[in-house]
C-alpha positions as CSV (number, residue, x, y, z in Angstrom):
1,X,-40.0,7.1,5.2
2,X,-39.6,5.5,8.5
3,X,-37.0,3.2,8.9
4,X,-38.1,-0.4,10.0
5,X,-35.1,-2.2,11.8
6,X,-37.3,-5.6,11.0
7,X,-37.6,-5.0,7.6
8,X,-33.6,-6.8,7.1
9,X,-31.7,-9.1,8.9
10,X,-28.1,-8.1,8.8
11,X,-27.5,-11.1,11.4
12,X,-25.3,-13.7,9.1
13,X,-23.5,-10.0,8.2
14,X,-22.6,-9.1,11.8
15,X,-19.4,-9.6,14.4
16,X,-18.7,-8.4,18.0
17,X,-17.3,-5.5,18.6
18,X,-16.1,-2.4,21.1
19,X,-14.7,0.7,20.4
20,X,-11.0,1.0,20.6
21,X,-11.7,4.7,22.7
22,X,-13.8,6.5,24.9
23,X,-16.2,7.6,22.6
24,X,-20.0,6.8,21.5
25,X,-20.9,5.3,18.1
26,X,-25.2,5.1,17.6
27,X,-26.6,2.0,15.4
28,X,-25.9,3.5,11.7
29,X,-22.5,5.1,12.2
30,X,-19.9,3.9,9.8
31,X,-16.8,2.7,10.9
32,X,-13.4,2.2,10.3
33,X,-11.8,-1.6,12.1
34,X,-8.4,-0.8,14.4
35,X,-8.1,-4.2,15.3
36,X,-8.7,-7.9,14.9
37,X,-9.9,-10.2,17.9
38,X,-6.7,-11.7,19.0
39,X,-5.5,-15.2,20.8
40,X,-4.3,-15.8,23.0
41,X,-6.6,-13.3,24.9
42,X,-5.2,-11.2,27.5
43,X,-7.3,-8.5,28.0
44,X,-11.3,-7.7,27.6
45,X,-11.0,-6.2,23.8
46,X,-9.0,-8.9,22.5
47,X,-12.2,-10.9,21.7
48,X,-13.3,-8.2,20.1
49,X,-13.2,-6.3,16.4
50,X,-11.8,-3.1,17.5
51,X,-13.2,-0.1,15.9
52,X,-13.4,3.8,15.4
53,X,-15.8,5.9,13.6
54,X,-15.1,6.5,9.9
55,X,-13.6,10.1,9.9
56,X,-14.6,12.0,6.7
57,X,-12.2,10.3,3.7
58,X,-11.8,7.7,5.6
59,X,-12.0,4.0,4.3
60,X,-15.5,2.4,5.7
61,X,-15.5,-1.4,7.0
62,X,-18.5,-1.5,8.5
63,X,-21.6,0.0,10.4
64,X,-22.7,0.0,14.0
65,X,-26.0,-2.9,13.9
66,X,-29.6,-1.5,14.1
67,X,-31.0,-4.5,14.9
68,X,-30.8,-4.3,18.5
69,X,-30.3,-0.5,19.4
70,X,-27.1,-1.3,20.9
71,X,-24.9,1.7,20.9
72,X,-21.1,1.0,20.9
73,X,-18.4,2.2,23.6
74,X,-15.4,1.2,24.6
75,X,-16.9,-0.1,28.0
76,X,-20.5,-1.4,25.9
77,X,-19.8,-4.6,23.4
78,X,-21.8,-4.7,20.4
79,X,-22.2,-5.7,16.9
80,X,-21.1,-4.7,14.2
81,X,-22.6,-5.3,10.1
82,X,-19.7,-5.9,7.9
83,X,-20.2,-4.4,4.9
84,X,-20.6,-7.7,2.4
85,X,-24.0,-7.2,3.8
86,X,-27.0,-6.8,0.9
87,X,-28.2,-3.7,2.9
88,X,-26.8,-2.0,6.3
89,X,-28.2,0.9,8.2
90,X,-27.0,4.0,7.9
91,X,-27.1,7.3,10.3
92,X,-27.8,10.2,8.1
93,X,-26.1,13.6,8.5
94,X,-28.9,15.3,6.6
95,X,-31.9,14.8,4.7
96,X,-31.0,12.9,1.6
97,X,-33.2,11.1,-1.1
98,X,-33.2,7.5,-2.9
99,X,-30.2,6.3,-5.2
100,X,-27.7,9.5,-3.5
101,X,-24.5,8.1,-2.8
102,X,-23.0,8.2,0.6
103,X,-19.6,9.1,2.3
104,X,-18.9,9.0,5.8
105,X,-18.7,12.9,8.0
106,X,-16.3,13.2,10.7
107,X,-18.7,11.5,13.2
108,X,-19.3,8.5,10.9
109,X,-22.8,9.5,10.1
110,X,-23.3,9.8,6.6
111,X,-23.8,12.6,3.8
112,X,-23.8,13.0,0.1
113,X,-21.4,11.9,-1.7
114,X,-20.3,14.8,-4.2
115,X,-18.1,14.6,-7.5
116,X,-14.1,13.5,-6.5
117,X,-15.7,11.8,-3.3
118,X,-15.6,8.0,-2.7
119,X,-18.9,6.1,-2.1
120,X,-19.4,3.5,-0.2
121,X,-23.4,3.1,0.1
122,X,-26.4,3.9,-1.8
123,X,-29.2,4.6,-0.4
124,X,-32.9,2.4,-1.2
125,X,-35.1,4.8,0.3
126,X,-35.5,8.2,1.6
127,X,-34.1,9.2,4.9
128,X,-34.4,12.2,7.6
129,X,-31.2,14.2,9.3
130,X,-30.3,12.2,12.4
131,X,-32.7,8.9,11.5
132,X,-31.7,5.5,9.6
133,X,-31.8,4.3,6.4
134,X,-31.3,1.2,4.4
135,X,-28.4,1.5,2.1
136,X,-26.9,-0.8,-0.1
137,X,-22.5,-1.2,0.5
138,X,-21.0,0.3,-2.9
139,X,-17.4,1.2,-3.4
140,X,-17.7,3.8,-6.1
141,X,-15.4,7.4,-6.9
142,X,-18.0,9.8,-7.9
């Protein structure tokens, strides 16, 4: 199925943020938060939650925003859906189906969650390799 950005807001969900290195994270990739926004503020990325992509075992916090295509550097602000969120968009490492669990890949996109793994989405519809998906936050060992 083709994912509709419009079809959710994740707006009340979502914070500003950069990434904390030189590296590019796509709406969907999960992610992992460095660093609070600090005060007093004495450089750029102090205003900012600070984040890395969610390495494979990795703990997940949140997920780049679909909602406006931003993709996030760490020249390139953008927002960021927490993951109390009812649904957030995921980036999908491969083709996966309705109700599969999800665990972040080395990138931060996201694959199937397999037995021993820890879950931390479920996904509400169907999705294709390399597209988004809705997926509802879970925090689950399979």
């Amino acid at each position: 199925m083709t994912f509709n950005k419009k079809s959710y807001s994740t707006l009340q969900y979502e914070v500003p943020a950069i990434a904390d290195s030189a590296t590019t994270m796509p709406p969907g990739t999960g992610l992992k938060i460095t660093k609070f926004p600090v005060d007093p503020v004495t450089k750029t990325e102090d205003n900012y939650y600070n984040v890395a992509a969610a390495g494979a075992g990795a703990e997940v916090h949140a997920v780049v925003n679909a909602r406006d295509g931003v993709t996030i550097t760490d020249k390139i602000m953008g927002r960021i859906v927490m993951l109390n969120a009812g649904l957030i968009p995921v980036l999908l490492s491969a083709d996966l189906k309705k109700d599969d669990y999800l665990k972040p890949t080395t990138s931060g996109k996201w694959d199937k969650a397999m037995a021993g793994d820890k879950a931390f989405a479920k996904l509400v519809d169907d999705g294709s390799k390399d597209g988004l998906a809705w997926a509802r936050p879970v925090e689950v060992k399979i």
